[in-house]
C-alpha distance (Angstrom), angle and dihedral (degrees) to the residues before:
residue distance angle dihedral
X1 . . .
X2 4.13 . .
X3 3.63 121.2 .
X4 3.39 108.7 -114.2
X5 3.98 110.2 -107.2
X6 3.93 122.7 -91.5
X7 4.09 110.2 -102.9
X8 3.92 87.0 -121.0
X9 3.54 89.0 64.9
X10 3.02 108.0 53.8
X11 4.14 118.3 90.7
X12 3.45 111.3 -98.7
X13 3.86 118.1 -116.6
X14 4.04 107.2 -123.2
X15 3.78 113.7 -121.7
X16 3.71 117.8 -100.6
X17 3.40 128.8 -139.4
X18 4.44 153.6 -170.8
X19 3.55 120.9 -136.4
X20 4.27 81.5 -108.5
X21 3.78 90.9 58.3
X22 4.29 86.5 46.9
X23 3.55 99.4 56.0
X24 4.12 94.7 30.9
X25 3.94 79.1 60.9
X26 3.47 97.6 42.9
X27 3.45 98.8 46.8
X28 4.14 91.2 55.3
X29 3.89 93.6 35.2
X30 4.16 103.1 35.9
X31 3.52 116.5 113.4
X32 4.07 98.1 -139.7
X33 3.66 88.3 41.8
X34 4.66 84.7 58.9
X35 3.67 90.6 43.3
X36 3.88 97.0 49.0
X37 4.06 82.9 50.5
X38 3.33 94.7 58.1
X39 3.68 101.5 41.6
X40 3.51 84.3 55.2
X41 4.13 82.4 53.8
X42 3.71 93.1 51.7
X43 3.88 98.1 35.4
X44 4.00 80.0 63.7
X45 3.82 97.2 52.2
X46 3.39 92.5 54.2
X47 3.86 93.8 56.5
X48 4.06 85.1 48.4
X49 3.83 89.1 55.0
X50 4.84 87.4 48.6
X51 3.90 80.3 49.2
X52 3.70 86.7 57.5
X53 3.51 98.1 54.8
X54 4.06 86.2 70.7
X55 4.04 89.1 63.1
X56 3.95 131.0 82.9
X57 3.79 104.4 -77.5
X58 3.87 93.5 -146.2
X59 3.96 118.8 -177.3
X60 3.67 136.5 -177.7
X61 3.87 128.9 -134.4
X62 4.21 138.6 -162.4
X63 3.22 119.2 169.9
X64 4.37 134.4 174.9
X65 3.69 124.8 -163.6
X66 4.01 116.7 -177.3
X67 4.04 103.6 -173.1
X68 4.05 110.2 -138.6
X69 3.84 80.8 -163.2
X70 3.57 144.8 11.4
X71 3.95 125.3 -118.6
X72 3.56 110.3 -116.7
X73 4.06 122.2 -135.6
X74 3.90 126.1 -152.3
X75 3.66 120.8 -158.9
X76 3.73 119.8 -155.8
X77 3.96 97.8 -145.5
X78 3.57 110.5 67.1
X79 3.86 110.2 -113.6
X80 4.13 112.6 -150.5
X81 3.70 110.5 -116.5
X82 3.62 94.4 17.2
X83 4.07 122.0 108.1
X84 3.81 112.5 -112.4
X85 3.89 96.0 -137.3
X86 3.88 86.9 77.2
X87 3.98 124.1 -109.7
X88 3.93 142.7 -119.9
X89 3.73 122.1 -72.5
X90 3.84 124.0 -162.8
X91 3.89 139.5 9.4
X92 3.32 137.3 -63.1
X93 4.04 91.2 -131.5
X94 4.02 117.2 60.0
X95 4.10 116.3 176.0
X96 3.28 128.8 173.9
X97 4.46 146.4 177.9
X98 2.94 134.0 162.0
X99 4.40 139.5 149.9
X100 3.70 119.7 -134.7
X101 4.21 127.9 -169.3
X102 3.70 116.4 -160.8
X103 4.38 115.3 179.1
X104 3.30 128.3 177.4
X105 4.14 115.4 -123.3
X106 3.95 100.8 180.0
X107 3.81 122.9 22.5
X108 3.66 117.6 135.8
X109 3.55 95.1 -170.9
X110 3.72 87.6 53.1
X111 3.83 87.2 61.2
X112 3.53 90.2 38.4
X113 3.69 95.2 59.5
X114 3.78 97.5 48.3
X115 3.48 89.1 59.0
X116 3.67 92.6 52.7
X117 3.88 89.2 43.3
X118 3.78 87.1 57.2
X119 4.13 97.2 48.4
X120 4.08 76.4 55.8
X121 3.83 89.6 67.6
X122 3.88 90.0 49.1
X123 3.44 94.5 48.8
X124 3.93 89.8 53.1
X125 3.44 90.1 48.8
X126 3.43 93.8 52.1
X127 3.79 92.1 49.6
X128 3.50 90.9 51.7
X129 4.20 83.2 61.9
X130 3.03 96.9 46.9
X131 3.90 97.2 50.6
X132 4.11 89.2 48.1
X133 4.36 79.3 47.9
X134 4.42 83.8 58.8
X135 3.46 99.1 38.1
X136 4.21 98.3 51.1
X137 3.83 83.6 43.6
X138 3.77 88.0 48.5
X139 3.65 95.3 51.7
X140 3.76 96.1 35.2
X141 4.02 83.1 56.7
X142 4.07 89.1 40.4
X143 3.83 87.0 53.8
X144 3.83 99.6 44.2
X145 4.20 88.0 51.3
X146 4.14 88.2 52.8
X147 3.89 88.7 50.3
X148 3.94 91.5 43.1
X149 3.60 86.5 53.0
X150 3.69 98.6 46.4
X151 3.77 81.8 55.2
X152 3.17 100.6 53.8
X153 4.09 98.3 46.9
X154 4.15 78.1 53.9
X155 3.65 83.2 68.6
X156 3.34 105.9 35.6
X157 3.86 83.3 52.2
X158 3.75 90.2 53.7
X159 3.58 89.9 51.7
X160 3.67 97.0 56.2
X161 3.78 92.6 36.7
X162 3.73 78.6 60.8
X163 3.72 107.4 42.6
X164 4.17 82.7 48.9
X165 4.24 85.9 59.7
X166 3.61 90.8 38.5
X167 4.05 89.1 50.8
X168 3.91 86.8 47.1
X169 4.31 98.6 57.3
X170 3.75 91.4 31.6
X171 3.84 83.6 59.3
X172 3.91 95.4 42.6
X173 3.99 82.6 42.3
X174 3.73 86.0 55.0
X175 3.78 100.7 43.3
X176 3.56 86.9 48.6
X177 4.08 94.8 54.5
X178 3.92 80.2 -116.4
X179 4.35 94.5 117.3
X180 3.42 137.3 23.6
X181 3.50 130.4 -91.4
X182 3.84 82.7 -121.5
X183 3.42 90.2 57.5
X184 3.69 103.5 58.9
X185 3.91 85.0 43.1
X186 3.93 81.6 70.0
X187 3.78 98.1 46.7
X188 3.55 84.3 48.5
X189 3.68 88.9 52.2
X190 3.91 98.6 42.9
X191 4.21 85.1 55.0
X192 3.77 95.1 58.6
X193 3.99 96.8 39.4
X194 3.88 83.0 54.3
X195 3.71 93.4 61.9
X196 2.92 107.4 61.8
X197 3.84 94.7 51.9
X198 3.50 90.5 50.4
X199 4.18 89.5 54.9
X200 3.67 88.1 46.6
X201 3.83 89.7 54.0
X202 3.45 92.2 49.5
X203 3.24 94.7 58.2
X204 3.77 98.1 38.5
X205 4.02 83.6 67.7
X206 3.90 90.5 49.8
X207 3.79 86.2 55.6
X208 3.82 94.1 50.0
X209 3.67 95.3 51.8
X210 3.96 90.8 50.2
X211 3.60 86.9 52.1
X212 3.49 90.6 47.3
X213 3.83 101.4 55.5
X214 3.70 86.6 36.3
X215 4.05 90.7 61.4
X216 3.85 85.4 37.2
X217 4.36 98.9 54.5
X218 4.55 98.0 -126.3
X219 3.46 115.3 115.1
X220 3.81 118.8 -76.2
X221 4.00 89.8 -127.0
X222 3.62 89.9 57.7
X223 4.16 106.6 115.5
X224 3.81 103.1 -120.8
X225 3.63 134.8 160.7
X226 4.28 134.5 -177.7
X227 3.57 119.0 -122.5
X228 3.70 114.5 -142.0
X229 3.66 148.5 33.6
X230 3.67 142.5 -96.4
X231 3.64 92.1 -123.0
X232 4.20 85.7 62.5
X233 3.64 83.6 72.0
X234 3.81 107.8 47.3
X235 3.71 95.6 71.3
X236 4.25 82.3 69.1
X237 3.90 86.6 54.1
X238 3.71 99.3 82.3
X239 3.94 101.4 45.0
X240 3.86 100.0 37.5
X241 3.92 99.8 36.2
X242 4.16 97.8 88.4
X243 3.38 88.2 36.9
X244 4.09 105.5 102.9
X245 3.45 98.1 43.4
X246 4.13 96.7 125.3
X247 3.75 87.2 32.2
X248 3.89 104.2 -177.4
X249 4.19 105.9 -143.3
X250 3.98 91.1 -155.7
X251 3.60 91.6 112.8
X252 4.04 91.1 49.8
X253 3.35 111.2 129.0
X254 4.28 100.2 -150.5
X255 3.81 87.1 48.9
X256 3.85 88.9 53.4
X257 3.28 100.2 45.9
X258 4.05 80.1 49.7
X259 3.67 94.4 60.6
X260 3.88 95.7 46.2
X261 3.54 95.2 58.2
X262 3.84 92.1 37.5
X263 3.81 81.0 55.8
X264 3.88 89.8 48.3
X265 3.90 87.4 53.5
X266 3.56 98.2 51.7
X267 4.21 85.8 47.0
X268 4.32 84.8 49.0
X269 4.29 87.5 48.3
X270 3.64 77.1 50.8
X271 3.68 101.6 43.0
X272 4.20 87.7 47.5
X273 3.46 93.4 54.4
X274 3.63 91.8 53.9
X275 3.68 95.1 55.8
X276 3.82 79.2 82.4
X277 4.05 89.9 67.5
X278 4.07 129.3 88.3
X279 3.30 119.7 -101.9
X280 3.95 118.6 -145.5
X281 3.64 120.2 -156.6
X282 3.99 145.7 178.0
X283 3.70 129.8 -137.2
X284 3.75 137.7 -165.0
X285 3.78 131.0 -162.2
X286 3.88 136.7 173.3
X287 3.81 124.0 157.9
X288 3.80 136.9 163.5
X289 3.82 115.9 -148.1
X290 3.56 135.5 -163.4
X291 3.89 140.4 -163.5
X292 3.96 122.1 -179.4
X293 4.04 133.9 144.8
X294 3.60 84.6 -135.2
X295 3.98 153.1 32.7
X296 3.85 102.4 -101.4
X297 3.88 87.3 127.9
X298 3.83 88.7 173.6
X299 3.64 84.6 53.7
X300 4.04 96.4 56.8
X301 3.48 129.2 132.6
X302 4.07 102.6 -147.9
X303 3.59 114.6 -169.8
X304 3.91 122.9 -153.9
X305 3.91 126.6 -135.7
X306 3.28 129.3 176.2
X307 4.27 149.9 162.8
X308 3.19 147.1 171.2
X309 4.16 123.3 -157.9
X310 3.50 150.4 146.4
X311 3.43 129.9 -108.6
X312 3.97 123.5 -147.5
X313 3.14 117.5 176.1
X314 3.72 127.7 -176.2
X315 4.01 136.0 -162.0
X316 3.67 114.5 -121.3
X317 3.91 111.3 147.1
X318 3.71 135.4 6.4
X319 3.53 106.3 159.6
X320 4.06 87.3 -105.0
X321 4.07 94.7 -56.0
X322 3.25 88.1 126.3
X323 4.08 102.0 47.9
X324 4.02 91.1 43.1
X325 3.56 82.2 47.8
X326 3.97 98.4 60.8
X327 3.96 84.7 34.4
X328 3.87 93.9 62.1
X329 3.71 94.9 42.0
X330 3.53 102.9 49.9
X331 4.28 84.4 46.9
X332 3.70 84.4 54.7
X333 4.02 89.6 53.5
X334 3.65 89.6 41.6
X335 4.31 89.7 56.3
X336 3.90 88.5 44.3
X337 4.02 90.8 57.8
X338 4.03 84.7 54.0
X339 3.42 97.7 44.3
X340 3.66 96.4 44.0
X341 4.01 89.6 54.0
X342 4.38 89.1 46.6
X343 3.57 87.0 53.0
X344 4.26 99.1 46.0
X345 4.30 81.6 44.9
X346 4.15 85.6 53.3
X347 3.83 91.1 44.9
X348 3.83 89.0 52.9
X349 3.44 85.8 49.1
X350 3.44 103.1 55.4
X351 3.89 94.7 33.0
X352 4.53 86.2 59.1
X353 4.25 80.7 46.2
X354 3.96 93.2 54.7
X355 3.74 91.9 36.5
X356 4.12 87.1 54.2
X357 3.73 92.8 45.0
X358 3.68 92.8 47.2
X359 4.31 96.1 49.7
X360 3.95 86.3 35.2
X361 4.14 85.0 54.9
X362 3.44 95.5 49.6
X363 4.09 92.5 43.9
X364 3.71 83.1 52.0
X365 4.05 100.1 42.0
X366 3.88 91.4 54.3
X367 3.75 93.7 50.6
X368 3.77 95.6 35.6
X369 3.87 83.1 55.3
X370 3.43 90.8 52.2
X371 4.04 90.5 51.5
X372 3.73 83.5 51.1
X373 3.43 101.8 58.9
X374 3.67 90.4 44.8
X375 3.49 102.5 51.1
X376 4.03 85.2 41.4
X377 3.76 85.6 68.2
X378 4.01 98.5 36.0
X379 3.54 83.2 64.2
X380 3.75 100.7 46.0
X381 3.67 79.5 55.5
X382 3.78 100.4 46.0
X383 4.05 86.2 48.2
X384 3.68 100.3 54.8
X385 3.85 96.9 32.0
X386 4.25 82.8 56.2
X387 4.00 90.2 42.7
X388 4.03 81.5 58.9
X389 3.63 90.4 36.5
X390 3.67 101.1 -119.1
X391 3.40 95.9 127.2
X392 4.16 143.2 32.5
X393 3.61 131.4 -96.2
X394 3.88 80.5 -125.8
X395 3.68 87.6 62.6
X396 4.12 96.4 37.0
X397 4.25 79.7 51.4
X398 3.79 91.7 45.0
X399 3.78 88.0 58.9
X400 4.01 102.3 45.6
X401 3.78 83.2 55.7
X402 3.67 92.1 51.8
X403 3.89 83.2 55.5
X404 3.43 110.0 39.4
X405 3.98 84.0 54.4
X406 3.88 92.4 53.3
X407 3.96 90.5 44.9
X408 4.00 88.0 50.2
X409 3.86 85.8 43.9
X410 3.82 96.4 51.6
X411 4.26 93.0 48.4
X412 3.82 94.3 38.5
X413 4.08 79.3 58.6
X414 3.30 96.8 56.0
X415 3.65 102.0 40.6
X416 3.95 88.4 46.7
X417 3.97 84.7 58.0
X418 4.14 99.9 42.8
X419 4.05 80.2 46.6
X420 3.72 98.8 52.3
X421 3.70 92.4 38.6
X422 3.55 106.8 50.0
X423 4.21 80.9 47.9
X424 3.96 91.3 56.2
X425 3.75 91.7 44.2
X426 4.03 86.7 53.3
X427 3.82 95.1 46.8
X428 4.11 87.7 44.8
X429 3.97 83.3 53.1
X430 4.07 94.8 -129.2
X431 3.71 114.6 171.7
């Protein structure tokens, strides 16, 4: 009796998976999706660190000065007893610390900026939508090409499965003085132009899933497989295929983000044109100074100083900074207006070009269908009339043609409408 095999050895069975187990995956493991988090992180720092420019800036001070030599002073009177050359002023020691506290009370471009600092976070936030928006329509197109090419290595199989049974009457045919030598030439043919086809399909899937769990963030040696077929999703073509017609782009990402930084334009216009207001300010200051000849710190002298004042401070002249300034922003607000109405004309665009590939999908699904079951049973004809012999292998080829074209027909169909869909549904910005 065999021992049964060790659980190591045995091959491990790849991991299968829906299109909501995909983009769940992706959207926790994709690498766009992380970085869009974190700028979102960051983007809210820095409006911490405007929010601090409202608070007491408050900064400590220690400072030692050892003089190499004294500054001399010269009196114009003559002093008695004193040396008319003139004579050494201070000490050889100088300390001093000291904290001051400076806070601003009016700045309207203070204000200003904190505003703009905040539509920053938005617009990350928004970003951050928009990238999870490309990567499930990534994946969802990712998934749709694996299926596609599953579908097509079903036919391709078919095909070959076919040419092999076509090979094996043909060759009974023959050895019965039913069919030509020429004739089992062909079948002979039709089995090795079917190989590599099949080989190429194989590895068309292979391709697919490496895309796939690219788009998605695992690791691209990771066994995986789809569950599923394209024909799952052509039932949904009918009911859902008129139904973005008047599609309403409020929910589109680009144009968002468009509007928020239109909106922090406007705020900069406003911030430039309040460069030309006063700013009012307070300050703080305490510091204790000390001046010896030696290092008897127990024996210092420290002398206080302090003040308290405000600080107003008005814009007079700036050799036109200030003018050019407001000039360049409000040109910048004028080009985001433009491009924001270029880029809702492109969206409309591409949202009529979806639309038309979706209706013209369906239109060509029903009748490729209709080619498919056609040809299905031309060929079921063409088989057994050329298993009696009342037909060619030329005609019994003619009609697997015919089929495999109708079969490529009906899954390009579907795929073209999954495609075009799951791009409208990212340019429409559904979740």
């Amino acid at each position: 009796m065999l021992a049964a095999a060790p659980a190591d050895s045995l091959p491990q069975q790849p991991l299968v998976i829906t299109l909501e187990d995909a983009v769940k995956i992706a959207l926790s493991e994709n690498v766009s999706v992380k970085v869009a988090d974190q700028e979102i992180e960051r983007t809210k720092y820095a409006k911490r660190g405007t929010y601090a420019a409202l608070f007491p800036q408050i900064d400590g001070s220690a400072s030692y000065q050892r003089t190499i030599r004294k500054q001399m002073m010269y009196m114009d009177v003559p002093i008695p007893g004193m040396a008319s050359e003139g004579f050494e002023v201070g000490r050889w020691n100088t300390w001093n610390v000291g904290v001051t506290a400076a806070m601003p009370l009016v700045n309207a471009a203070l204000w200003k900026s904190i505003q703009i600092s905040g539509d920053d976070v938005e617009l990350a936030v928004e970003k951050a939508r928009g990238s999870r928006l490309e990567t499930v329509g990534q994946v969802k197109s990712a998934y749709y090409g694996v299926l596609l090419a599953k579908e097509l290595s079903v036919v391709y199989q078919q095909v070959y499965e076919n040419a092999v049974q076509n090979l094996d009457k043909t060759q009974k045919r023959c050895n019965a003085q039913k069919a030509s030598e020429l004739d089992l030439v062909r079948a002979k043919t039709a089995v090795a132009n079917a190989i590599p086809n099949l080989y190429d399909s194989q590895n068309t899937i292979y391709l697919a899933l490496w895309r796939l769990k690219a788009v998605m963030g695992v690791d691209l040696e990771k066994e995986m497989d789809v569950a599923g077929r394209l024909a799952d999703y052509a039932d949904a073509m009918l009911l859902d295929a008129l139904a973005y017609d008047d599609a309403d782009l409020s929910a589109n990402s680009t144009l968002k983000q468009l509007e928020i930084q239109a909106d922090q334009l406007a705020k900069t216009v406003q911030l430039q044109t309040l460069a030309y207001v006063p700013t009012l300010s307070l300050a703080y200051s305490y510091s204790l100074s000390a001046l010896q000849n030696d290092f008897n710190f127990s024996a210092y002298k420290w002398s206080p100083y302090s003040y308290v004042g405000l600080s107003l401070q008005i814009p007079i002249f700036s050799g036109g900074k200030r003018y050019y300034n407001l000039k360049q922003a409000k040109v910048r607000s004028a080009e985001m207006d433009l491009q924001r109405e270029e880029t809702e004309r492109q969206l409309r665009i591409s949202i009529r070009s979806a639309v038309n590939s979706m209706e013209t999908a369906v239109k060509t699904y029903s009748s490729a269908l209709t080619a498919q079951e056609s040809a299905q049973k031309a060929y079921d004809i063409a088989a057994k009339s050329y298993e009696l012999g009342r037909s060619t292998l030329t005609d019994l080829s003619d009609a697997q043609l015919a089929l495999v074209q109708a079969q490529l027909n009906v899954n390009q169909a579907v795929y073209s409408y999954v495609s075009a869909k799951a791009t409208l549904e990212q340019i429409l910005g559904k979740e």
